[in-house]
C-alpha positions as CSV (number, residue, x, y, z in Angstrom):
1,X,-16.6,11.6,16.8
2,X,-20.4,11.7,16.2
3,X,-19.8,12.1,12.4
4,X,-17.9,8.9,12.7
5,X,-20.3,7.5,14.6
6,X,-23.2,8.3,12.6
7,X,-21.6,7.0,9.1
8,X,-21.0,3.6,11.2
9,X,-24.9,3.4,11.8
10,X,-25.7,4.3,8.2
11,X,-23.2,1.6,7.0
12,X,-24.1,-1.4,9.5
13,X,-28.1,-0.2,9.2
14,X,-29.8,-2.9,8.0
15,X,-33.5,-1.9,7.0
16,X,-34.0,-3.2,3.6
17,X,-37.1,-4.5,3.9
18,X,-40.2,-3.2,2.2
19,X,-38.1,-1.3,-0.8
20,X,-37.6,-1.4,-4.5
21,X,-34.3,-3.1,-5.7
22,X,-33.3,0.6,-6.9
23,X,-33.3,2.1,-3.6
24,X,-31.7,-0.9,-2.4
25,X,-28.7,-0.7,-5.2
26,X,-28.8,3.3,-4.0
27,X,-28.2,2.5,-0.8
28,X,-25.0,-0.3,-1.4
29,X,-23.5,3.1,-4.0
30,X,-24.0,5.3,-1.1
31,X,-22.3,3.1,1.2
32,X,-19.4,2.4,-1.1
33,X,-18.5,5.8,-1.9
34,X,-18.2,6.7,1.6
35,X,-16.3,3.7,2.3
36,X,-14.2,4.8,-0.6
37,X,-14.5,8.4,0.6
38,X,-12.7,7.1,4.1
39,X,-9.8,4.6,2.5
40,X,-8.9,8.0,0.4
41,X,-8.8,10.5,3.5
42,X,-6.5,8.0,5.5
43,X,-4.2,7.6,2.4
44,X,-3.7,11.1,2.3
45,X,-2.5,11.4,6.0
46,X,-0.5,9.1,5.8
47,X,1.3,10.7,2.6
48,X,0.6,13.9,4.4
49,X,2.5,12.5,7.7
50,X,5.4,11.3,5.7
């Protein structure tokens, strides 16, 4: 559960300020692909449960 909780702080953290727009787009790629990462790993219980 702390792994969970941890990539719920990265993807709600909201410091932006103060950086370049390429560490900003970084950070939206980072939190797509682990949103993307998550969607994937629920699809394949579900298959898995079946």
């Amino acid at each position: 559960m702390e792994v969970l909780r941890k990539i719920w702080g990265y993807l709600t953290f909201r410091k932006d300020t103060g950086e370049g727009s390429f560490l900003k787009s970084m950070h939206v790629i980072n939190k797509i692909s682990i949103l993307m990462f998550i969607v994937a790993m629920c699809v394949l219980i579900a298959k898995l449960s079946r």
